[in-house]
RODO-2510 file (C-alpha; in nm, 4 decimals, decimal comma):
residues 227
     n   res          X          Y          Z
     1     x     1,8150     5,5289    -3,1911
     2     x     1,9787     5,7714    -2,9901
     3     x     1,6708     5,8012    -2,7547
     4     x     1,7320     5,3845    -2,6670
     5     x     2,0699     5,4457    -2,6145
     6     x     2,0146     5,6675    -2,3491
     7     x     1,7637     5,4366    -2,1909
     8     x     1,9927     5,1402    -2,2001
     9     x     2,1843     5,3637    -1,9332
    10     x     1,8830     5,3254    -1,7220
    11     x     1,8135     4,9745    -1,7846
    12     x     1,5212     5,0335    -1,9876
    13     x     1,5031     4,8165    -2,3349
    14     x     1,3344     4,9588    -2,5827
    15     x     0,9431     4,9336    -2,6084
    16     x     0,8020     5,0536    -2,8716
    17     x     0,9508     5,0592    -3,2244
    18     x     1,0092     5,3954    -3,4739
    19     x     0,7138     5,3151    -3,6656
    20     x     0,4545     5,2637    -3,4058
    21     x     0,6187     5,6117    -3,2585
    22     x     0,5800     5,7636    -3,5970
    23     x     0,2119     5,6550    -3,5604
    24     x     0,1642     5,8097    -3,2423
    25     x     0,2967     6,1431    -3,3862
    26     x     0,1210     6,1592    -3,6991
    27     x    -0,2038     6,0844    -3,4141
    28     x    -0,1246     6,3209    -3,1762
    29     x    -0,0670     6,6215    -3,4965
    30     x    -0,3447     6,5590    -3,6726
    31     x    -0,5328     6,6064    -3,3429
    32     x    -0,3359     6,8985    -3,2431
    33     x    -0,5009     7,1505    -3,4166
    34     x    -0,1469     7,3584    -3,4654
    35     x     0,0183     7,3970    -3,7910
    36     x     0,3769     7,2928    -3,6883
    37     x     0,4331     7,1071    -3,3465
    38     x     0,6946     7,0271    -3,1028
    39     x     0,7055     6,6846    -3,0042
    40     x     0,8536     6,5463    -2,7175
    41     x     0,9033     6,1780    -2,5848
    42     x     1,0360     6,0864    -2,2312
    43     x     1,1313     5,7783    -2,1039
    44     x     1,1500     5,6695    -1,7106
    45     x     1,2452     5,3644    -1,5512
    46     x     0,8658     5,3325    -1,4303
    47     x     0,8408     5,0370    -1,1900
    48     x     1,2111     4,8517    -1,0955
    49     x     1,1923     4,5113    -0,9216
    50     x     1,2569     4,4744    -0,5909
    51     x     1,6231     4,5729    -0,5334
    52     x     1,7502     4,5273    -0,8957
    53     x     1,8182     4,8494    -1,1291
    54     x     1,6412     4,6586    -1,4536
    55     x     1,3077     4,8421    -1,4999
    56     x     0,9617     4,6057    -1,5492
    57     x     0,7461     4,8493    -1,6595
    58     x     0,8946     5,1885    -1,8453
    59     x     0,6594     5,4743    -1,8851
    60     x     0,6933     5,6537    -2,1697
    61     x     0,5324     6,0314    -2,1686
    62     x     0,4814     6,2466    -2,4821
    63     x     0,3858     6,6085    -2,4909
    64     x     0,2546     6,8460    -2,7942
    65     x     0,2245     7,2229    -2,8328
    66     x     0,2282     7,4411    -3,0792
    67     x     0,6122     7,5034    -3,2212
    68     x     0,7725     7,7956    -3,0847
    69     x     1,0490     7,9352    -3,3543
    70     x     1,2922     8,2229    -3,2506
    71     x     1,1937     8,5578    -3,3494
    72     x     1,3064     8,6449    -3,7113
    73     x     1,5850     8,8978    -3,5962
    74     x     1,7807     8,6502    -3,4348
    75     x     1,8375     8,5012    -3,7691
    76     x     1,8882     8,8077    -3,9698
    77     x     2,1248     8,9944    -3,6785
    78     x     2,2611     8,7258    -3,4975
    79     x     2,2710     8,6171    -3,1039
    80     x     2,5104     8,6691    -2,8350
    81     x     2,6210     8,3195    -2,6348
    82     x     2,8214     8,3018    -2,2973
    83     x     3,0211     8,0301    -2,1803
    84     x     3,0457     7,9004    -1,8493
    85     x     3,2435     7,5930    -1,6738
    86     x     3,0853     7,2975    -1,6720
    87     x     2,9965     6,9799    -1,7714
    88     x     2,6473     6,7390    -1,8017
    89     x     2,5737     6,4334    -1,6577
    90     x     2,5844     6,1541    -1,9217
    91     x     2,7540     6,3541    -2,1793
    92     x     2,6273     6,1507    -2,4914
    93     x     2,2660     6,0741    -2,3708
    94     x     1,9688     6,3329    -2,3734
    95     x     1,8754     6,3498    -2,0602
    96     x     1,5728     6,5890    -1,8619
    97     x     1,8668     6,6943    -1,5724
    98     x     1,8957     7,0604    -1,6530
    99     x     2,0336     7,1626    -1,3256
   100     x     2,4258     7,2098    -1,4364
   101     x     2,3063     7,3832    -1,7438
   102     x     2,0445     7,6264    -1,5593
   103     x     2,3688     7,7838    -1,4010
   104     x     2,4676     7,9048    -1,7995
   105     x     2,1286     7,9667    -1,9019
   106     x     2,0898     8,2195    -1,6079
   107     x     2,3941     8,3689    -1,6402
   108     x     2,2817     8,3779    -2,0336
   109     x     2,0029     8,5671    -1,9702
   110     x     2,1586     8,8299    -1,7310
   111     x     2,4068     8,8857    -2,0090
   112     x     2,1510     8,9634    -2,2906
   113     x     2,2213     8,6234    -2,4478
   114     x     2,0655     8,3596    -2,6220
   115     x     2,2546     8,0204    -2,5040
   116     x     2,5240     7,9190    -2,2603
   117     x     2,8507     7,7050    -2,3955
   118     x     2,9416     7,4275    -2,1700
   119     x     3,3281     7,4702    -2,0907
   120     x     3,4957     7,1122    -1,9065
   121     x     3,7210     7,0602    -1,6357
   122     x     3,9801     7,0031    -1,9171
   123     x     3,8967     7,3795    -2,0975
   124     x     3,7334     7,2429    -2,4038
   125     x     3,3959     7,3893    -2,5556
   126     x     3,1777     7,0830    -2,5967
   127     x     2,8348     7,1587    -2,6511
   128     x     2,5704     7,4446    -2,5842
   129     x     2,2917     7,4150    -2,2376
   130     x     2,0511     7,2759    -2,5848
   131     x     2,2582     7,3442    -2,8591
   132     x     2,5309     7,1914    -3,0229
   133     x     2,8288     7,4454    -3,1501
   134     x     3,0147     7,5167    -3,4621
   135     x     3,2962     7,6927    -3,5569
   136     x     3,3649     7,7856    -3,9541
   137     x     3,7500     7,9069    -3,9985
   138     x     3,8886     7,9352    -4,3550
   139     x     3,5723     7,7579    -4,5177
   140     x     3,6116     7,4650    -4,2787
   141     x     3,3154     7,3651    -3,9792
   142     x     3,4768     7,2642    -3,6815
   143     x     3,2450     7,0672    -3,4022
   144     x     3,3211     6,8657    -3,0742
   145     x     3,3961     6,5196    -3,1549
   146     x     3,3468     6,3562    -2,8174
   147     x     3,1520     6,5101    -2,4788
   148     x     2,8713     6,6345    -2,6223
   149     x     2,5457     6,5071    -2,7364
   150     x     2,5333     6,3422    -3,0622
   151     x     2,3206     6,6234    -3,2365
   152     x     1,9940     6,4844    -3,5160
   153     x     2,0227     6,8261    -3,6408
   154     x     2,4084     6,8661    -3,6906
   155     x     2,4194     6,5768    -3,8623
   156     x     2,1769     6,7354    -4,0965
   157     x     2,3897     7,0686    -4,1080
   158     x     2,7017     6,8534    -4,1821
   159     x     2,5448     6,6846    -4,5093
   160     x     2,4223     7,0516    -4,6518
   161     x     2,7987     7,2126    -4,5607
   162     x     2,9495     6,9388    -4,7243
   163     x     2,7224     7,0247    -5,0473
   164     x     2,8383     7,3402    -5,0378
   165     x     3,1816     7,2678    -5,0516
   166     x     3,2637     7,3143    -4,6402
   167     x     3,5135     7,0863    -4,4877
   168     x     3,3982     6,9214    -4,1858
   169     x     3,6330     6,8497    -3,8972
   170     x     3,5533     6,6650    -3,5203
   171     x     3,7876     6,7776    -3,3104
   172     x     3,8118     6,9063    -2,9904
   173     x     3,7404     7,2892    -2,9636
   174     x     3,9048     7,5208    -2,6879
   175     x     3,7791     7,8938    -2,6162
   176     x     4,0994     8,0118    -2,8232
   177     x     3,8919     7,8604    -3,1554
   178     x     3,6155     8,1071    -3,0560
   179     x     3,8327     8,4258    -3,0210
   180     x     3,8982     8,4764    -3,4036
   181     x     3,6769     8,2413    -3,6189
   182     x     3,4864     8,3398    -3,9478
   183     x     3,1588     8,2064    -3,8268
   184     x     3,0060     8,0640    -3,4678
   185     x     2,6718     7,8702    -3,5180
   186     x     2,4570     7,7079    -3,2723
   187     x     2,2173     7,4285    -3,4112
   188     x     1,9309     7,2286    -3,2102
   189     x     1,5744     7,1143    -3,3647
   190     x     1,3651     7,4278    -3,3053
   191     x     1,6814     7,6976    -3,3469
   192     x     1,7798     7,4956    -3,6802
   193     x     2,0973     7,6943    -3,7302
   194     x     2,2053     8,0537    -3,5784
   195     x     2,4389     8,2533    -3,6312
   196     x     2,6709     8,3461    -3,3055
   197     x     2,7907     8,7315    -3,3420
   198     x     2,9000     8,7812    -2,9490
   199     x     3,0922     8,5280    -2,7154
   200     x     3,1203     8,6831    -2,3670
   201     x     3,0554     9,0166    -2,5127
   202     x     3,3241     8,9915    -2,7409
   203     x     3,2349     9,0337    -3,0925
   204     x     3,2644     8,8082    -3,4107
   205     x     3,4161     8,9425    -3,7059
   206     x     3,1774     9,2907    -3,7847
   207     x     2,8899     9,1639    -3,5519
   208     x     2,6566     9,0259    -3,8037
   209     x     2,5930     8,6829    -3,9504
   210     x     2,8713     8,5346    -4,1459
   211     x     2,8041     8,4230    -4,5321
   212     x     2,7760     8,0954    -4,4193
   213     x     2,5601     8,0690    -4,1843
   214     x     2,2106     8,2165    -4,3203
   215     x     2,2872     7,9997    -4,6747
   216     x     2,3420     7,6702    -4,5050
   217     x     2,0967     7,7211    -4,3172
   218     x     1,7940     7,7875    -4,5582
   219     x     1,8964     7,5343    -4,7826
   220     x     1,8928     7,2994    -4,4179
   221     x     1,5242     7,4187    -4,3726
   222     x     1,3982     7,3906    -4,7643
   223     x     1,5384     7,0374    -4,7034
   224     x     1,3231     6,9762    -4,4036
   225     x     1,0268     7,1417    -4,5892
   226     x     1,0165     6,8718    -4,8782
   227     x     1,0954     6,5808    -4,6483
***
């Protein structure tokens, strides 16, 4: 769904459906050789017509290789995050245009740090470079409600915080919500959850993962297991 959404912006109409994907995937695994994947599916205009924006012919590209999981420590000690000012192109689509968010990741890795925070013209936190963000204050999960790309995973994260009794709020976040929160996560399809223990090398709370954070997210992951 959210994949032909994003195509739509390029004039491309959807051609394939989910379950002759599905079939592709469960080809292209079985194939593999690898015991967990990463799957990824890219859609271009392909051929336009003429002078007209409307593409004829889409290509659609897939790639698969073995899934690459963050070391163990991150989720037992927690990463470190910088945030930068910012903002994508096409704010609720998934695009391939990295170039904005290459700035953060750079000045991620020169700091020591895992991911880069996107921080707008207006001063809000909206998203990570390929994360989405969380904020847990007084047993409530705050997340950016508009700017940011609508995350598969957080929606998954919401449904297992609300089991455990978490209040869930959209709203817009500014960097004073990251100065003294309980708990900072990150969340994306390969990360799953992580815990967030520096911003800017300032540190959370006493620099190690929240309660929170490691319990919603194992109970996130046994969920994926048995689905």
């Amino acid at each position: 769904e959210r994949l032909w959404k994003g195509a739509k912006e390029l004039g491309v109409s959807p051609v394939f459906t989910e379950k002759e994907l599905r079939q592709v995937f469960a080809s292209a695994y079985r194939h593999s050789g690898y015991d967990e994947v990463r799957l990824n599916i890219v859609i271009t205009a392909g051929e336009l017509m003429g002078d007209s924006i409307e593409a004829i012919a889409p290509t659609a590209i897939m790639t698969i290789r073995p899934l690459g999981s963050p070391p163990t420590s991150d989720y037992e000690e927690g990463i470190a995050v910088v945030t930068f000012p910012a903002q994508r192109m096409l704010l609720e689509h998934k695009t391939t245009n990295y170039l904005t968010g290459r700035t953060g990741l750079l000045l991620a890795k020169e700091k020591g740090a895992k991911e880069a925070l996107y921080v707008d013209p207006e001063g809000c936190v909206t998203e990570g470079v390929t994360t989405n963000v969380l904020v847990v204050k007084d047993d409530v999960v705050f997340t950016p409600k508009t700017d940011c790309l609508p995350g598969i995973t957080r929606d998954g994260i919401q449904r297992v915080a609300i089991e455990f009794g978490l209040g869930w709020q959209p709203r817009r976040l500014w960097p004073s919500d990251l100065e003294s929160p309980d708990e900072v996560w990150i969340c994306s399809s390969v990360r799953e959850l992580l815990s967030v223990v520096i911003i800017d090398d300032k540190v959370i709370g006493d620099g190690l993962p929240g309660s929170w954070g490691p319990q919603v997210r194992a109970a996130f992951h046994g969920n994926c297991m048995v689905a």
